[in-house]
C-alpha positions as CSV (number, residue, x, y, z in Angstrom):
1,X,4.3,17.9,-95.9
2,X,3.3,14.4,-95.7
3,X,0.8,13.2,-93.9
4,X,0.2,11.0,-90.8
5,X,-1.4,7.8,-91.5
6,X,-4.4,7.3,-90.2
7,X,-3.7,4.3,-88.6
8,X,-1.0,5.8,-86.6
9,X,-3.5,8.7,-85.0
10,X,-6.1,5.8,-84.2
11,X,-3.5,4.3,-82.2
12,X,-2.5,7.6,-79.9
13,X,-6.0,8.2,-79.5
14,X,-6.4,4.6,-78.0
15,X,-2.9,4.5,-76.1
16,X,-4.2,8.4,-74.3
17,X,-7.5,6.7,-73.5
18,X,-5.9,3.8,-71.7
19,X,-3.8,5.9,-69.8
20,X,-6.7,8.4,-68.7
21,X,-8.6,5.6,-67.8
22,X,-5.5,4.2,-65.7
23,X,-5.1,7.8,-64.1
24,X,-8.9,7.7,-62.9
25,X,-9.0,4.1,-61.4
26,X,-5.7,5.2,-59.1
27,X,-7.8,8.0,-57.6
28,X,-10.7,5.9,-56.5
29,X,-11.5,4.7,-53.0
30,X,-11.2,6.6,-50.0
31,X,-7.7,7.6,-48.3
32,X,-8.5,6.9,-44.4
33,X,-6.1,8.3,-41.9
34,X,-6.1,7.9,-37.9
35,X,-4.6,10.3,-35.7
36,X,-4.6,9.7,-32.0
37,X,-3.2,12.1,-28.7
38,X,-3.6,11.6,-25.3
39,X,-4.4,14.4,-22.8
40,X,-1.6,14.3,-20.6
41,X,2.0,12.8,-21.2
42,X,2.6,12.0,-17.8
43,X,0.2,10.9,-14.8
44,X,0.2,9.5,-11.4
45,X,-1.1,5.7,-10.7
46,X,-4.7,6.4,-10.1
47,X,-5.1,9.3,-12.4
48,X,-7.3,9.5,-15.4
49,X,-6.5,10.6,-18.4
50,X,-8.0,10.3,-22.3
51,X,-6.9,9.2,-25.3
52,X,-8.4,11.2,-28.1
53,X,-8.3,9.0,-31.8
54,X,-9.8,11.3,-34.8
55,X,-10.8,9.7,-37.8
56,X,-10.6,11.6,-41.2
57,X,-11.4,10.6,-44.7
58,X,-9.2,12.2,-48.0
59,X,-11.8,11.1,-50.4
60,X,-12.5,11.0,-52.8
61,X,-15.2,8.1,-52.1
62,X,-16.7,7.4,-48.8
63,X,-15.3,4.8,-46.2
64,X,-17.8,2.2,-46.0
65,X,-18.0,-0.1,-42.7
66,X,-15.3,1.6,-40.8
67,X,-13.9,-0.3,-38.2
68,X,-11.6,0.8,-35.2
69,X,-9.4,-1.2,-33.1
70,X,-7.8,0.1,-30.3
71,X,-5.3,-1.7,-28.2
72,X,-5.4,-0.8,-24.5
73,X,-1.8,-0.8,-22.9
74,X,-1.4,-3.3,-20.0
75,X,-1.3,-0.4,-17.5
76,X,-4.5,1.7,-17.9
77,X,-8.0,0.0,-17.1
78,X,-11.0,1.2,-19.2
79,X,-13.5,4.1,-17.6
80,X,-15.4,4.9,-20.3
81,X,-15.7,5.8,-24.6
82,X,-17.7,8.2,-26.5
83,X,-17.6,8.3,-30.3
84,X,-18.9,11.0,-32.9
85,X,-20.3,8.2,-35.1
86,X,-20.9,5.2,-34.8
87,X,-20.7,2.7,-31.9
88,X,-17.8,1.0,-29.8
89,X,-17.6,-2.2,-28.1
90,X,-15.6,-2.8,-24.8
91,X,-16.5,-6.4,-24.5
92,X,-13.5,-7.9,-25.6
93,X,-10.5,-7.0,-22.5
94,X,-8.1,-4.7,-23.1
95,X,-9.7,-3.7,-26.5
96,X,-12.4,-0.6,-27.7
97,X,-13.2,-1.9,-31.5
98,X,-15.9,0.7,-33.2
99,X,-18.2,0.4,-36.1
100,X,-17.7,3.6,-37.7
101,X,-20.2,2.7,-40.8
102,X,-19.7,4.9,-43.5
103,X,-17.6,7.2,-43.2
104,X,-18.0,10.8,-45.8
105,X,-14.8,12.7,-47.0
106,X,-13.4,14.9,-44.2
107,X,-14.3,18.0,-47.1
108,X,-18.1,16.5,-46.9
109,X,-18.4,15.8,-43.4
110,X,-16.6,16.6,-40.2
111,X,-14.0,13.7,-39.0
112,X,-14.9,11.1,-36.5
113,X,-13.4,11.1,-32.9
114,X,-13.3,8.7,-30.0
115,X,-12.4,9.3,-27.0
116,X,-11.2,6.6,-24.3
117,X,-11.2,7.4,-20.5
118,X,-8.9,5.2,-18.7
119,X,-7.2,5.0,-15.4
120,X,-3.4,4.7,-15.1
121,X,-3.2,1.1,-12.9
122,X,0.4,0.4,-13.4
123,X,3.9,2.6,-13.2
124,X,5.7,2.4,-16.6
125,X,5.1,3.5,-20.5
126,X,1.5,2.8,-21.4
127,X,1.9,3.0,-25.1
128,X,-1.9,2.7,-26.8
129,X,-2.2,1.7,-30.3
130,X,-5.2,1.8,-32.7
131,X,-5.9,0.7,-36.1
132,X,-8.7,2.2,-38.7
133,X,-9.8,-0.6,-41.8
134,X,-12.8,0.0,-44.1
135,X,-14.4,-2.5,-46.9
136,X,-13.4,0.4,-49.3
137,X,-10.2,0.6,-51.4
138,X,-7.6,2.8,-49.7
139,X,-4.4,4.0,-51.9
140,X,-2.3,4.9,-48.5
141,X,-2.4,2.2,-45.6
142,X,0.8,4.5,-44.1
143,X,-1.6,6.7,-42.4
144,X,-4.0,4.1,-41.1
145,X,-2.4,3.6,-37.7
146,X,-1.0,5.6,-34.8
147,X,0.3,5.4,-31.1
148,X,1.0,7.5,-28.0
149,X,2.3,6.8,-25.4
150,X,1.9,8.1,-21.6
151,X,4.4,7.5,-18.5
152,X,2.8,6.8,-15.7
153,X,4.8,7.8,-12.6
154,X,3.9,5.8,-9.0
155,X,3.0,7.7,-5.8
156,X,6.0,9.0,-4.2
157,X,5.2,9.4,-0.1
158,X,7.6,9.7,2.7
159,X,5.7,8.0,5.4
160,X,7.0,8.0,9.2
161,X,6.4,6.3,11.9
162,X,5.6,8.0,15.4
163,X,6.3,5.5,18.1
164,X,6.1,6.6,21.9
165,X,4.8,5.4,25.5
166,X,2.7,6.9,28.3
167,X,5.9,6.3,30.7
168,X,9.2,5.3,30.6
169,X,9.3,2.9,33.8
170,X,6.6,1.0,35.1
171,X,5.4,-1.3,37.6
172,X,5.0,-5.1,36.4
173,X,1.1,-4.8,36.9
174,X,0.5,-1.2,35.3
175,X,-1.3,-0.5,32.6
176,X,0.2,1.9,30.2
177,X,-0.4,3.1,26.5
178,X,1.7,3.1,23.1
179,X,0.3,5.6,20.7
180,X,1.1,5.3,17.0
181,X,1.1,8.1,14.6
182,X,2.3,8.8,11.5
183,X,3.9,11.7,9.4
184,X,3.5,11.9,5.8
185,X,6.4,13.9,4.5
186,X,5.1,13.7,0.6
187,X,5.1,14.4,-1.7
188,X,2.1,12.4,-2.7
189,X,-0.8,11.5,-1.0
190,X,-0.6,7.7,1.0
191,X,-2.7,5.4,3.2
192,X,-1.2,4.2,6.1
193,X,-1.1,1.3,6.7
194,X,0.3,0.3,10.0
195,X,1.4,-3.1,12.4
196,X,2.9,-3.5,16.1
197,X,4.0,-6.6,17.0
198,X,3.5,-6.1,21.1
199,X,6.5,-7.3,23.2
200,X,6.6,-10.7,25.0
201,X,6.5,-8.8,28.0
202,X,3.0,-6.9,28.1
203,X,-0.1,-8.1,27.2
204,X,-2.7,-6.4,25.1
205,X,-5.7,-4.5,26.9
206,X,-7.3,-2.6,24.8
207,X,-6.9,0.0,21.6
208,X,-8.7,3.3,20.8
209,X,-8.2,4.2,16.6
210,X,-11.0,6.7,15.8
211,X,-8.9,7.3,12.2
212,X,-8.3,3.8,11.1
213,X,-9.3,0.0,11.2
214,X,-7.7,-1.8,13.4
215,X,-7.4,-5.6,14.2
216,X,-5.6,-7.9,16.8
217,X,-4.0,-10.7,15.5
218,X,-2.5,-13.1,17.8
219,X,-0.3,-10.2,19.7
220,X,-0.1,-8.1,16.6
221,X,-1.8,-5.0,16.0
222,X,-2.5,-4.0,12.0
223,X,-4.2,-1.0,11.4
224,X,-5.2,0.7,7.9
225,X,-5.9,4.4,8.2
226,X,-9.7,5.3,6.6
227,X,-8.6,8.2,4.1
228,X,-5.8,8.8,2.6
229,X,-3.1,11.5,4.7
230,X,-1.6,14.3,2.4
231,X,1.9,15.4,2.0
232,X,2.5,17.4,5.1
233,X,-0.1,16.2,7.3
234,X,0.2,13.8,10.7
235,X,-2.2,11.2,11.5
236,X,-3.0,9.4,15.1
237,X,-3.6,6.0,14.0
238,X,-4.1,3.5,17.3
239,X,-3.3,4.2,21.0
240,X,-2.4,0.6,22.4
241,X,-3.5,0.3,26.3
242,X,-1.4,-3.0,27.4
243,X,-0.6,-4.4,30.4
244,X,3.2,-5.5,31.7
245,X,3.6,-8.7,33.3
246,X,7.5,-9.2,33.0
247,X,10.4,-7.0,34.7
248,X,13.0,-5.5,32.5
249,X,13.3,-3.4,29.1
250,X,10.0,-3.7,27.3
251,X,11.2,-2.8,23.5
252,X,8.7,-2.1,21.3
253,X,9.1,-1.6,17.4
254,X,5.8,-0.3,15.2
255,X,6.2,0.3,11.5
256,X,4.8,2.0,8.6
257,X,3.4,1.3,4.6
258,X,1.5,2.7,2.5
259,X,1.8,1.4,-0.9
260,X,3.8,3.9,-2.4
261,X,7.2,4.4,-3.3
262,X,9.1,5.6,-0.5
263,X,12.3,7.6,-0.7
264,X,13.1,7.5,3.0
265,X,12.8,4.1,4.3
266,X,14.8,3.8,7.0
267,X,12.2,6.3,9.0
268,X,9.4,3.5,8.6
269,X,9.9,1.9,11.6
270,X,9.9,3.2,15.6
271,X,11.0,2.0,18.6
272,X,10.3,3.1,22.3
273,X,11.6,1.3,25.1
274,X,9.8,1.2,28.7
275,X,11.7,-0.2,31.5
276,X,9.0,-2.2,34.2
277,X,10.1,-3.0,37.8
278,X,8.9,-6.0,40.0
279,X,9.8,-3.6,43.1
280,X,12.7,-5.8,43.2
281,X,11.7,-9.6,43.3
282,X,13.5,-10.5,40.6
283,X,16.4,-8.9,42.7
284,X,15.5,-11.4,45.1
285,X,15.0,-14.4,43.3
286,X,18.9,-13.3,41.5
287,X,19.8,-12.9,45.4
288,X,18.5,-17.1,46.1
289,X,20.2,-18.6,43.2
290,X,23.5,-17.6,44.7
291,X,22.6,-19.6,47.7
292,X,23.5,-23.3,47.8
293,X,20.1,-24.5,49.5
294,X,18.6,-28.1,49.8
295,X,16.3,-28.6,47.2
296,X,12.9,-28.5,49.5
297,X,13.4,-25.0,50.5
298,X,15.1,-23.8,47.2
299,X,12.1,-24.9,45.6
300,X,9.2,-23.6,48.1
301,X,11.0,-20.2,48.2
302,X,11.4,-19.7,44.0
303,X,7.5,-21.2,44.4
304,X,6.5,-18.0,46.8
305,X,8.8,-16.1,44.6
306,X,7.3,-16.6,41.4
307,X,3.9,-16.2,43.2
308,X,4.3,-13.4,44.4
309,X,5.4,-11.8,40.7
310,X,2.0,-14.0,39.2
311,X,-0.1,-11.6,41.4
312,X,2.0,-8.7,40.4
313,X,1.3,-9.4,37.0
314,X,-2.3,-9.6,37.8
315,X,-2.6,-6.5,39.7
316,X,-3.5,-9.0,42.8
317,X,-1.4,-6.4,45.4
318,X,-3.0,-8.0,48.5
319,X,-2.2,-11.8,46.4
320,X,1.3,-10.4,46.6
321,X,1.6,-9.1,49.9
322,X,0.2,-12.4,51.5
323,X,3.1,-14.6,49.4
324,X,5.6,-12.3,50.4
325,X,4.4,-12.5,54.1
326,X,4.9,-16.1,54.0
327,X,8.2,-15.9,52.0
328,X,9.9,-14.1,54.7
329,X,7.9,-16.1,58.1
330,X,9.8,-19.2,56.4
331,X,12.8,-17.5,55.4
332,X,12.9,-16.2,59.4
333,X,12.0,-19.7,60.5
334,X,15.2,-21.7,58.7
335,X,17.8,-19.0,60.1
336,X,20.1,-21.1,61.9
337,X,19.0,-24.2,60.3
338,X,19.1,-24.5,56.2
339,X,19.8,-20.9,55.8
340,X,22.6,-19.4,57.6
341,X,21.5,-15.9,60.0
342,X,23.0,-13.4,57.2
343,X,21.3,-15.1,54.2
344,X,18.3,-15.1,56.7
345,X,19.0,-11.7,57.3
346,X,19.4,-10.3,54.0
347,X,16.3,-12.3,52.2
348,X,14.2,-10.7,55.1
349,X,15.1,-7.6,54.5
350,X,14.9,-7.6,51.1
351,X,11.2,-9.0,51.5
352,X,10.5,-6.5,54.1
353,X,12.0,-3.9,52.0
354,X,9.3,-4.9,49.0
355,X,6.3,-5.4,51.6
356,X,6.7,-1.5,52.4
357,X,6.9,-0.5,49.0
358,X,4.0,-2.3,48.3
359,X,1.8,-1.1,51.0
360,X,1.5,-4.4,52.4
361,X,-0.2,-4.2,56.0
């Protein structure tokens, strides 16, 4: 058998030590990988929650100056970060970036893992993203990344409002009292957060709100309750103490918020409605506008008219009982004259009528 040149063998033995060589340079560096979960895959807005990012290392070298970034998603805020190794910075916003340093094969050494506390601020998909680099050579970039992502779900309350009055008919002059609660039907907790704009015809005495904060603005009561009311529970916000100075319907509308989403708004708002009574002077003053008088007693009677409801108002009883008094002396003393003896007649009594009801002596 002939035999191989010599030349020939030199040259395998130089081609197989290339190609070793070329084997042993693609396993160098250090194959990083970044893995991240997050404790929860669903929370309510004001929850916290973690993200968890692990760090390993495939060899066969060690990572040097590992660096991670992690993107914050626009609806968490930041609480806190703890690392196994290293050291992270929150400085820049919406960011955790962590100097890792060197980081040993996972076989060597145990992985690194972060751990980012945040609070859900926003309703939606919070999707956080983080990114591991090093200064080493790594053959596999695929695994350097990862995301998760958490839905954050609002707070769903039913809030209603409670709406009623001390009394359904009043005097003009009485005091009486609105009291405002509210129901919170769930099924997540809510603060209340309530406002009564007070009818044109009462004015505003006083309020009593031992469970909230309460302000008058202008006519307009806003009240925000101190804690926050539970699914199922009821709440006295504000008792209103007004005063009526018109006759007629007094309607009164009060409504709820709370910042929530609510499935039932249509039971947000209230309305009572309290009927107040002049003990019939408007009656009367409906009775002289149907009487075609001269203009210097039309206008001194509506005078002792209106008066008499000013003192009403005022809770002036003996005010009113003195107007009145005069009302009818004049009304008596034009009978015959600018008032004819039936529209004397029926003003007087009418006056008379009111003067007994009122006690007037």
């Amino acid at each position: 058998m002939r035999s191989r040149p010599r030349s020939l063998t030199a040259l395998v033995v130089i081609a197989l030590a290339v190609l070793g060589t070329g084997t042993a340079s693609a396993q160098e560096g250090a194959d990083l990988a970044l893995s991240m979960t997050a404790s929860a895959t669903q929370v309510i807005v004001g929850d916290t929650f973690t993200y968890t990012v692990v760090v390993s290392n495939g060899g066969p070298e060690s990572a040097a100056d590992v660096r991670v970034v992690d993107t914050l998603p626009a609806g968490v805020s930041l609480v806190g970060v703890a690392t196994t190794a290293g050291v992270c910075d929150t400085a820049a916003a919406g960011q955790v970036v962590c100097a890792l340093g060197l980081v040993p094969p996972t076989l060597a050494s145990p992985p690194v893992t972060i751990a980012i506390t945040v609070m859900a601020s926003a309703d939606g998909d919070a999707v956080n993203a983080a990114l591991v680099s090093s200064s080493t050579l790594d053959p596999d970039l695929t695994n350097n990344s990862a995301a998760v992502a958490v839905h954050i779900q609002p707070h769903v309350a039913d809030l209603v409002m409670n709406l009623t009055a001390s009394a359904a008919q009043v005097v003009v002059g009485d005091d009486f009292t609105y009291t405002l609660s509210v129901t919170n039907n769930g099924p997540d907790a809510a603060t209340p957060q309530v406002q009564d704009a007070l009818p044109a015809q009462v004015s505003f005495v006083s309020f009593v709100h031992p469970n909230a904060a309460c302000q008058l603005v202008v006519s307009t009561v806003q009240c925000g309750a101190l804690q926050p009311l539970a699914g199922g529970q009821s709440l006295m916000v504000v008792a209103i103490t007004v005063h009526a100075t018109q006759p007629g319907q007094i309607v009164n509308t009060a409504g709820v918020s709370g910042g929530v989403i609510d499935p039932a708004p249509f039971n947000n708002t209230a309305t009572v409605v309290v009927t107040a009574s002049d003990f019939g002077i408007s009656d009367l003053i409906a009775r002289l506008q149907v009487y075609s008088l001269p203009l210097g007693i039309s206008t001194s009677l509506f005078a002792k008219l209106d008066n008499t409801s000013a003192d009403l108002a005022s809770g002036n009883v003996l005010g009113a009982c003195g107007t009145l008094g005069a009302f009818g002396n004049q009304v008596n003393a034009q009978a015959g004259k600018m008032l004819t003896t039936d529209q004397a007649e029926a003003l007087g009594s009418a006056a008379a009528a009111i003067e007994t009801t009122l006690g007037c002596q």
